[in-house]
N, C-alpha and C positions, 0 to 999 in steps of 0.2 A: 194892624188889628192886634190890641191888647191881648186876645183871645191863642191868636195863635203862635206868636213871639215872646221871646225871653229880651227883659231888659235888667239892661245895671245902672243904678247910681250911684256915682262915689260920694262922700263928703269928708273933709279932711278937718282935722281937728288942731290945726294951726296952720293957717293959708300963709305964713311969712316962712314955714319949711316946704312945703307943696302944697298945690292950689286945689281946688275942685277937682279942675279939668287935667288935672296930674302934672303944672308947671312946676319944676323943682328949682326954689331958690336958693344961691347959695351966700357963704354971709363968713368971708375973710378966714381964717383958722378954727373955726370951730364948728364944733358935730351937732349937729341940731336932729330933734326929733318929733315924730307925730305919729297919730294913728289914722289911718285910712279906713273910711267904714262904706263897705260896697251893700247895695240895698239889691237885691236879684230877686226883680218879677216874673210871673204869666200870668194871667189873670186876676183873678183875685188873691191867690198864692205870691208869699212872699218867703224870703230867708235872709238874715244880712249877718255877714264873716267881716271881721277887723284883721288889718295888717300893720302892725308894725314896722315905724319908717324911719331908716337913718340916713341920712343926709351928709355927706364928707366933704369936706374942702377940697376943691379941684384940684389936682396936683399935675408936674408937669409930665406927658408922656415919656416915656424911657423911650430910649433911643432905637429903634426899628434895626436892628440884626438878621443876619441872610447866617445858612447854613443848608450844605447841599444833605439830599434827603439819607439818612439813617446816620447823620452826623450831628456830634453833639452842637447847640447851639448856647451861649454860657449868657446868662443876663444878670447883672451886676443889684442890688438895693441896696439903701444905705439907712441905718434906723434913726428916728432923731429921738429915741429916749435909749436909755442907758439901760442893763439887765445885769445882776449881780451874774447870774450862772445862765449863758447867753446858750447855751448849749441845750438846757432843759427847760426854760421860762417862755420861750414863745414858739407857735410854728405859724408855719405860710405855706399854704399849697396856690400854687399857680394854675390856673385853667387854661387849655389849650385849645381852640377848636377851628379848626381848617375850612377853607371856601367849600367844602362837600356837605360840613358837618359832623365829621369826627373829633371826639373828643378824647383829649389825654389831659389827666393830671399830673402836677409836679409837684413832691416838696423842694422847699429850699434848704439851703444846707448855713451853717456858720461857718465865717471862713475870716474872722479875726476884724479887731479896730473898726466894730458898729457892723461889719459889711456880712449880707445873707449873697448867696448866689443861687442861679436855678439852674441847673442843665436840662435840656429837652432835645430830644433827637427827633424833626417830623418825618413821619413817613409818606408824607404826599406833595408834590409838589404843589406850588401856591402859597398863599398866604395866611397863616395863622394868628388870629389874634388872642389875647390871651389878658387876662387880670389875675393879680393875687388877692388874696383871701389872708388875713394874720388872724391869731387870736389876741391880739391886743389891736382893738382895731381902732386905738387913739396912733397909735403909731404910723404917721402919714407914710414914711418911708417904706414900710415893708406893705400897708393894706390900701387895696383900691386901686394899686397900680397895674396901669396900660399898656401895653406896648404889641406888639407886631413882630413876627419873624416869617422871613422870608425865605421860603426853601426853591433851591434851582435843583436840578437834575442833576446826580452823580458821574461823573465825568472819569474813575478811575479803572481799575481793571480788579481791585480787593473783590473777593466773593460774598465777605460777610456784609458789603456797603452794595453789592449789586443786588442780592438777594436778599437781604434786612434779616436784623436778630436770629441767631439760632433757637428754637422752640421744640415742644413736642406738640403735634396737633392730634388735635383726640382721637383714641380708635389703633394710632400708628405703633407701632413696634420698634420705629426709628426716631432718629432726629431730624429735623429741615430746619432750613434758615424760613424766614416770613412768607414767603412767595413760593412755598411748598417742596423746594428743591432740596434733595436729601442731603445729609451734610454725615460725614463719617467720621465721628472723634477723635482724633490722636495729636496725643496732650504729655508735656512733661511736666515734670513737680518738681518745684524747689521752695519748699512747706513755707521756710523762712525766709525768701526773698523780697518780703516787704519790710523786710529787718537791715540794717545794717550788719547782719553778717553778711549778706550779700552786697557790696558797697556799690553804690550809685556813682559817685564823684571819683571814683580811684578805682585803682588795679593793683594787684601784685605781680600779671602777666602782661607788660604792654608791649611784647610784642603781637597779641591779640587783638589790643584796641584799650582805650583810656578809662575804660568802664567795667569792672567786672559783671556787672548787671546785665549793660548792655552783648558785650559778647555772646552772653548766653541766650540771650532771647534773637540775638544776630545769627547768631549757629542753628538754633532752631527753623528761623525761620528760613533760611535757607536749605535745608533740608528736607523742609515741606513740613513739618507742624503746622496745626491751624488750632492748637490751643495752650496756654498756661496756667499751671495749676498753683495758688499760692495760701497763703493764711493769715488772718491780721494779727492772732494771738493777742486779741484785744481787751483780755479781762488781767487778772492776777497774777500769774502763774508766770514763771520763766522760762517758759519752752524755746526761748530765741539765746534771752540771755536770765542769770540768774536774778537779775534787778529790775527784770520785766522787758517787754518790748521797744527799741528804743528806733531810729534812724536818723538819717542828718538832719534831719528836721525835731530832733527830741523823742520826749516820750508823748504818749495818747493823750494821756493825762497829766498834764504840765507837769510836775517834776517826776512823775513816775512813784518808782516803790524806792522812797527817800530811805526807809526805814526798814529796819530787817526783821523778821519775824523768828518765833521759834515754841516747840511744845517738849515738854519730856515726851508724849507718844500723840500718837493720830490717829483715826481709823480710818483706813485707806479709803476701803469701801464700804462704805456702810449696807447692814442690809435694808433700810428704806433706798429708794431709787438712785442703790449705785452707787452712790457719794462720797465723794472725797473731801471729807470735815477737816481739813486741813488750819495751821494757825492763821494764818490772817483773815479767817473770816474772821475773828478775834476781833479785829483793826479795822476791817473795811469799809464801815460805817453805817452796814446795811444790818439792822436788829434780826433780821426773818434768816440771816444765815449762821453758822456756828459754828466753834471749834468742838471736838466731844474726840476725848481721850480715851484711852482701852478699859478697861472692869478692873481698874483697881487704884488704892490713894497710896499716897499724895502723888499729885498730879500738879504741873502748871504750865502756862504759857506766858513768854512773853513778849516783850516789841525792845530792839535794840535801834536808839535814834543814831547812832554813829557819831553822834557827838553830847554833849551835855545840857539836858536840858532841865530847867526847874517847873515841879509840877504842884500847881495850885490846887485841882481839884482832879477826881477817879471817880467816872459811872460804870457799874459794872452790872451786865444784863446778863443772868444767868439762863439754861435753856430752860426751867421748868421749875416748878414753886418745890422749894423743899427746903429745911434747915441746913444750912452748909456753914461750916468749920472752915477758914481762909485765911489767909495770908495775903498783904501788899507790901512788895521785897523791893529796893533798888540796888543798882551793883554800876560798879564803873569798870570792873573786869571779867563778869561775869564767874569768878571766883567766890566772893566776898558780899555777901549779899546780907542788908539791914533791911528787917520787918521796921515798915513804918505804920502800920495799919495789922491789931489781926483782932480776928472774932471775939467776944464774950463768950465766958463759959456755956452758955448757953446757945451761942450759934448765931445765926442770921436767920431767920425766917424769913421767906420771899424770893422773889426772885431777881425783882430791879431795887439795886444798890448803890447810894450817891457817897462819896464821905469826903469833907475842904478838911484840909491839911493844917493844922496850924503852924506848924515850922515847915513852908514848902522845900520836899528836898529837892536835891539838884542831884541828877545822875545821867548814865549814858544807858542803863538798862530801866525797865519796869514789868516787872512780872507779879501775877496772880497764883499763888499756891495756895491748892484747894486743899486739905487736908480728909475731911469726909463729908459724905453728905447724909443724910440724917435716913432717906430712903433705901439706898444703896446703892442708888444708878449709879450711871456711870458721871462722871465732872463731863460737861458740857457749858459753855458759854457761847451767848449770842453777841456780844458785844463788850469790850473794854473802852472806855474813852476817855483816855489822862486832857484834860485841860493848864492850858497855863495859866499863867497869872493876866493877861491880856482875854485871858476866852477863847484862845486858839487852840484845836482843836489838833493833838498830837499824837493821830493818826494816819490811815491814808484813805479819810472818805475823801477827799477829791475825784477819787476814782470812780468815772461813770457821772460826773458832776462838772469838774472843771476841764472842759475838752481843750487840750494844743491844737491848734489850724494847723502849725506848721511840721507837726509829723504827717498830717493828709496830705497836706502841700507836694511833702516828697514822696508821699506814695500817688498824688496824682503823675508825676513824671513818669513813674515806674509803670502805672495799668496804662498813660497814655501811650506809653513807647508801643508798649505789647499791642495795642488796639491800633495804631498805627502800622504796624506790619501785619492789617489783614485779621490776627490772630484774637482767639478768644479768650478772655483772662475770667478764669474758672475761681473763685474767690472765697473761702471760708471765713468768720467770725472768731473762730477759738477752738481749743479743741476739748474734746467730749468732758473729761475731768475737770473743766476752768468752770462749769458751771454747777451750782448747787440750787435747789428749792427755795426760793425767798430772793433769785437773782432774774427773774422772767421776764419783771418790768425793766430794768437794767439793757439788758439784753434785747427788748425788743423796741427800747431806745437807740440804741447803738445799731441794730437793721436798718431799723429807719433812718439812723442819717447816712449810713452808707450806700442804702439805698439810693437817696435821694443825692448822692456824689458820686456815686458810677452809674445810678441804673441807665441814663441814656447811653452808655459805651454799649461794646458789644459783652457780653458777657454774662456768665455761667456762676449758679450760686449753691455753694454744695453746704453751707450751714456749721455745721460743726465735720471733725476730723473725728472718727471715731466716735460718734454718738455714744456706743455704749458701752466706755467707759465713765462714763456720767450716768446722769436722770435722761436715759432715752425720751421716755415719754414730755418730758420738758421740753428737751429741741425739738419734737415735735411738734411742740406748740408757737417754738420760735420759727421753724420753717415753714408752720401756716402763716403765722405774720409776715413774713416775708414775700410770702406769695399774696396775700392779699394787700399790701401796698406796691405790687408792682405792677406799674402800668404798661409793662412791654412784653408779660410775660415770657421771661428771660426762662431758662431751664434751670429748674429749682427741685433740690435733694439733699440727702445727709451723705456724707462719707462714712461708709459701715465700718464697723469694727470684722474681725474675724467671725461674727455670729450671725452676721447677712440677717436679719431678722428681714420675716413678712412683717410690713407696717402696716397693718390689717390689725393686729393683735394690739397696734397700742392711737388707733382710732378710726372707726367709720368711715372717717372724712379725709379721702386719697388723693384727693382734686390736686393736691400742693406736690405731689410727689409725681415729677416728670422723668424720673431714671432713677434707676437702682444701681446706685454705685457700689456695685461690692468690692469687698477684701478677700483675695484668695489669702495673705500672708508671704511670711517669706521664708516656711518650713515645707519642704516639697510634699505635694500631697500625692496621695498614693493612688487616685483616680479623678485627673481635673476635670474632665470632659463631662463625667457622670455630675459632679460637683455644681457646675457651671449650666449644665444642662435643668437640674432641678430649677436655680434660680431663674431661668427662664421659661422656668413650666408654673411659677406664682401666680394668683390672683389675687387680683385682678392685675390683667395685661399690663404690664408696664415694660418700657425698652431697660437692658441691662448694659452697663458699663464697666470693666472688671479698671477698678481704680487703683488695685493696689498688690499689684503678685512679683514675688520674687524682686522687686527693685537689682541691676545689674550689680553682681559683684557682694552684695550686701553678703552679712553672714560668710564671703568667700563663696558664692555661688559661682560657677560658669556663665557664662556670657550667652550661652545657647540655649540654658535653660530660661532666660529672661524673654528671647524670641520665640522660643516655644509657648508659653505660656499667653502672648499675646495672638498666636497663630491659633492657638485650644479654644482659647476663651471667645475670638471672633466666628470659629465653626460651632461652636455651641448656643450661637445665638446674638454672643454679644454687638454693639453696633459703634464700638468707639474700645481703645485700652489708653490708660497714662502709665507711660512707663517714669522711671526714674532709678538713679544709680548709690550708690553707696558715696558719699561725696558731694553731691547734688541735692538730694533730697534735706539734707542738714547743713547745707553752705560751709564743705567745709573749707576754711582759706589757705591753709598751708598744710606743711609735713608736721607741723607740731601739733594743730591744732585737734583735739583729741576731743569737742564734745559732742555728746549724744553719738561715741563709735561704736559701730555697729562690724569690727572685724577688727583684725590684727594689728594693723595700724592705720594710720587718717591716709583716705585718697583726697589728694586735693580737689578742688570744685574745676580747675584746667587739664587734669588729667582725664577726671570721670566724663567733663563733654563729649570727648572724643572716645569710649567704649563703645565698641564693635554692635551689641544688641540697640543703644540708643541710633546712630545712625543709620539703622536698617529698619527701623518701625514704620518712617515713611515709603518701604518698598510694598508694606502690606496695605496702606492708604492706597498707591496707586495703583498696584493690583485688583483691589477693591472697584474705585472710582473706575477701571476699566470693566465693568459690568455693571448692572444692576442689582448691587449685592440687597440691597432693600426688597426687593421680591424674593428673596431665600428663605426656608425656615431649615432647622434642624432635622435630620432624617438619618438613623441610621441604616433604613433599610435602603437606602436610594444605591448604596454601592454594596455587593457582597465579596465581602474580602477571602482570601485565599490562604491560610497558611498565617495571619497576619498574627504580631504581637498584643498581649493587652497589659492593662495598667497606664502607664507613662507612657509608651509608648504605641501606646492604642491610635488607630486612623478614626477620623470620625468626618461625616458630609454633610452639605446643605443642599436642600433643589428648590426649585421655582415649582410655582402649582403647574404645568405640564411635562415637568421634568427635559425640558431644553437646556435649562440650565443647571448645574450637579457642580459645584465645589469641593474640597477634599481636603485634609491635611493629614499627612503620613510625618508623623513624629520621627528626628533619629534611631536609627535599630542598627543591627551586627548582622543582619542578613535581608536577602532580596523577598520580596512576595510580590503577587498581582493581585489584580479584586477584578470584577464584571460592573462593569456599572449601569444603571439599568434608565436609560437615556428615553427621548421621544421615539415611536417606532416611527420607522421609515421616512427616515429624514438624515440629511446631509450635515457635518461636523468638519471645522477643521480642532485639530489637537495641539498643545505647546505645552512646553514644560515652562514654569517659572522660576527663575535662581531669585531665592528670597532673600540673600546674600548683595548680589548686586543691581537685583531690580530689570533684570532682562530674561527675553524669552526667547526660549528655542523650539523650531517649528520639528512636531513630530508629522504629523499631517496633515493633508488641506483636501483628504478625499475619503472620510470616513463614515461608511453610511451603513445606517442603521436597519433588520428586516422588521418582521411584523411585531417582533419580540422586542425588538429595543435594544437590544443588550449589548454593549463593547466589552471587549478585554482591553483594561488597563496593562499595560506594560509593565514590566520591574522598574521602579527607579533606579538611572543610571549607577548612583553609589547608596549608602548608607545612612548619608544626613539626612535631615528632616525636607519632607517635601508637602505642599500644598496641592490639590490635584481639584479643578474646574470646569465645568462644562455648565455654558451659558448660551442663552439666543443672543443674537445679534440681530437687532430690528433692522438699522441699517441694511443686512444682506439678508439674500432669500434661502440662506441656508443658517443652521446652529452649526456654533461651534465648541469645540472641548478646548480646556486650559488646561495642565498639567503647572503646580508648580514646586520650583526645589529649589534649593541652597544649594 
């Protein structure tokens, strides 16, 4: 009945691409197309929609891949056209979707000589099939392709592969892996260990093992770490080495920072968003960033190529329209320096500036001296760009352009190793300074391929290192990118500076920020607990991770002070600490090596492994994991202390919502006190002390029962060190019981 039914008729507008009846033909290498016009009746009522239709040459299935579930699984493409900057000129997302119907996307990543790869980790067993999508979608290699991965059951005993990705799920105050199981953080840092200061291929210690990399991540994990914290330092900046980022695999950016930079001044920070207008933005090749020198002339900057080169032509992109007075100097000692280029009496009006050379010099330096500028700002430039005589470009825009495979290549070894032992490799992009305004797009190029080359590992994305030393609000625009091309949502955050900012202030939109990594520093502060406690009292609820306090030894701290502050920060709320030591945290290799020292002299990176506070951080993990520290909040009224010390060495507790369970930590002090602690009424407890020292415990009672009041006397701590003090249910038995713990 016309009357009460809906009908379609298709008709296609070249039956030799598809037919009426939707037969798709196909017709040797080439891409055919048509338009499909659907006619949809009821009655007399009618509406008709056109589809656009491409037709692709059949290509052969890739080759059907197994991988057991929350393991990466790698599928190889090969492109059959050629791309000048393979890095930036095409993408390919792969679709994933499992015999249930689950779907996951993948980018592909470049990974050298034509070839894209995809990693995908499924989280279900069965079969997944999957096609890519390219934006060049003439390119049979990378678009349209087929294939199948087949996931078996995980067979090992790793927690992060039993229970899938670490997350935050919404509402939670903790972390869990995928399958909701809480996961408690403790994470070392060695900032530059995707650098060859950390050597992959060699040791200077073998009677440790053949690998300095490896030993460390071997010590860890033996110890009981279940994460690693690193940084690619993947923009400008020297933070590794002073010529940029490099490893055995090279630099990011095929030859790196060939060429050296320099300004008579800088302005550190700028007061627009923070910025560090450093000279090579000078060079970089990106016009939206700039040098800008202090409030006063002559001012200049210039590029040292380190060797001699001749220069045909000079564009020079000033920051802002204004008469400017300049100079174009060359120098071969930086001494001696000949204007080949300078203003008319009258100035330059403008602010983009071209000028071909008639006698090209040849030099090893080229600098820009500004002389005045006609408004009186300050000299600022967005861009220098000497050309040669060929048209080459003798700067270093390669950067963020021309990508190396083979520095990822050796950083793929490195995040594999760490993900192979179980462990979580906790990953930063740059740190807060590397980035300036007019570098976003850059930057959230460079997420997204690193995304799409680790995001199926296990692993943790803290974005930048000290946000706000930079344009905060920038990497927050990068950590929302990051969050929304990740398909596995990984735990995603910025590493704070010392000013813990609420990220409330610099956007509405919190979705992206899964922990609050803060910076207590490495100046003691004069009340942690209070400190640490506000950041846990922020809104909106987010879980707190103290990233960065006291580093062991740094500054010449004590080693006690390092444990202390991870033992404060976890009774205050926190749900994970990264420790790291003086030595470790800056790779450093020897007794000589003296950069970025942070004390008296360099402790080696084999010395600082083995510091007494890194060793003992997994006793507060398994302290931990032996309760349900996940039901605790902060309380300081759960125990009333007696006589007790404040400041540093203030006690502070956690309880569970019926107070069965009560945590404690009693900071080292010079004398004894007790507290009450104010437990379930009239219920059974046993009591133990903890040596946070060696990770054992000693039974004070196994018959301590509470009247209608609830109340226990805590005991003196046996000596003066620092002690943690607990009392939790144990579902298992039909009584609670009390922890006590100490060093």
């Amino acid at each position: 009945d016309s009357k009460k039914y809906t009908s379609i008729k298709w008709s296609s507008s070249d039956a030799s691409v598809i037919t009426n009846d939707g037969h798709i033909k196909q017709d040797g290498s080439n891409v055919k197309t048509a338009v499909l016009t659907a006619v949809i009746s009821k009655g007399s009522a009618s509406e008709q929609k056109t589809f656009n239709i491409s037709v692709y040459p059949e290509t052969e299935p890739i080759k059907i891949v197994s991988a057991e579930t929350w393991h990466a699984a790698e599928i190889e493409l090969r492109s059959t056209e050629n791309y000048e900057h393979p890095y930036l000129d095409v993408d390919i997302t792969a679709t994933f979707i499992s015999e249930k119907g689950t779907v996951i996307k993948r980018q592909a990543f470049y990974d050298g000589e034509n070839i894209w790869r995809i990693r995908f980790a499924p989280t279900e067993e069965g079969n997944w099939t999957y096609i890519t999508s390219s934006t060049n979608i003439k390119d049979s290699g990378l678009h349209g392709r087929r294939g199948t991965v087949v996931c078996t059951p995980y067979t090992g005993d790793l927690e992060v592969y039993k229970h899938g990705f670490v997350q935050r799920m919404e509402g939670k105050r903790y972390l869990t892996y995928a399958d909701g199981t809480p996961f408690f953080y403790t994470a070392d840092c060695g900032w530059m260990n995707l650098s060859s200061r950390m050597p992959l291929y060699k040791t200077n210690m073998p009677t440790l093992g053949d690998s300095a990399y490896k030993t460390i991540i071997d010590t860890r994990e033996k110890q009981g770490y279940n994460a690693y914290r690193m940084n690619f330092f993947i923009g400008l900046a020297g933070d590794c080495f002073s010529e940029g980022t490099y490893n055995e695999g090279g630099y990011p950016w095929t030859k790196g920072i060939v060429y050296n930079d320099s300004a008579s001044s800088v302005v550190e920070q700028s007061t627009v968003n923070n910025e560090y207008r450093g000279s090579q933005h000078a060079f970089d090749g990106i016009d939206e960033t700039v040098w800008q020198a202090r409030p006063s002339y002559p001012q200049w900057v210039q590029i040292y190529w380190r060797q001699q080169k001749t220069v045909d032509k000079v564009r020079v992109l000033f920051g802002r329209e204004d008469v400017w007075h300049f100079e174009i100097q060359v120098s071969d000692d930086q001494s001696h320096y000949t204007t080949v280029y300078t203003t008319p009496k009258q100035g330059f009006a403008g602010k983009e500036f071209e000028y071909d050379f008639a006698e090209n010099p040849t030099a090893q330096f080229l600098r820009v001296k500004i002389n005045n500028a006609e408004s009186g700002g300050d000299a600022v430039i967005c861009e220098i760009t000497p050309y040669s005589e060929t048209g080459e470009r003798l700067d270093i825009s390669h950067y963020f352009v021309d990508l190396n495979p083979d520095f990822f290549k050796n950083t793929d070894e490195r995040i594999q190793y760490i993900t192979n032992k179980g462990m979580i490799a906790n990953l930063g992009l740059d740190w807060g300074h590397n980035l300036v305004s007019g570098m976003e797009p850059q930057f959230k190029r460079i997420a997204e391929y690193i995304n799409a080359r680790y995001g199926a590992y296990p692993v943790m994305w803290y974005t930048a290192g000290e946000a706000g030393k930079g344009p905060r609000k920038v990497w927050v625009e990068i950590a929302q990118h990051m969050d929304e091309i990740d398909a596995y949502n990984h735990v995603n955050t910025i590493h704070n500076d010392v000013s813990n900012p609420n990220y409330i202030q610099d956007t509405e939109d919190l979705s992206w920020h899964d922990v609050n990594y803060t910076q207590l520093g490495h100046d003691v502060y004069p009340d942690e607990t209070t400190y640490w406690t506000k950041i846990y009292n922020y809104e909106p609820v987010t879980p707190f991770i103290e990233g960065e306090a006291y580093f062991e030894n740094i500054h010449g701290l004590e080693s006690y002070i390092t444990r202390e502050a991870y033992w404060k920060s976890v009774m205050a709320g926190g749900v994970g600490f990264c420790y790291s030591a003086e030595g470790l945290w800056q790779a450093t290799y020897d007794f000589n090596d003296r950069w970025q020292l942070w004390g008296t002299s360099p402790i080696p990176w084999f010395s600082a492994l083995f510091k007494e506070a890194g060793a003992q951080l997994p006793n507060m993990k398994k302290f931990m994991e032996d309760i349900n520290w996940w039901e605790l909040v902060p309380d300081k009224d759960a125990v009333v202390w007696d006589n007790a010390p404040v400041g540093l060495a203030s006690p502070f507790q956690k309880r569970n919502e019926d107070s069965s369970t009560i945590i404690a930590y009693v900071p080292s002090n010079t004398y004894s006190y007790s507290g009450v602690a104010k437990l379930r009424p009239d219920s059974s407890f046993t009591a133990k002390w903890y040596n946070t020292r060696m990770g054992e415990y000693t039974l004070i009672s196994s018959n301590i029962k509470t009247d209608r009041s609830g109340t226990w006397t805590i005991p003196s701590a046996p000596d003066y060190s620092d002690w943690a003090l607990v009392t939790f249910t144990d579902h298992r038995c039909p009584f609670a019981k009390t922890v006590l713990a100490c060093n």
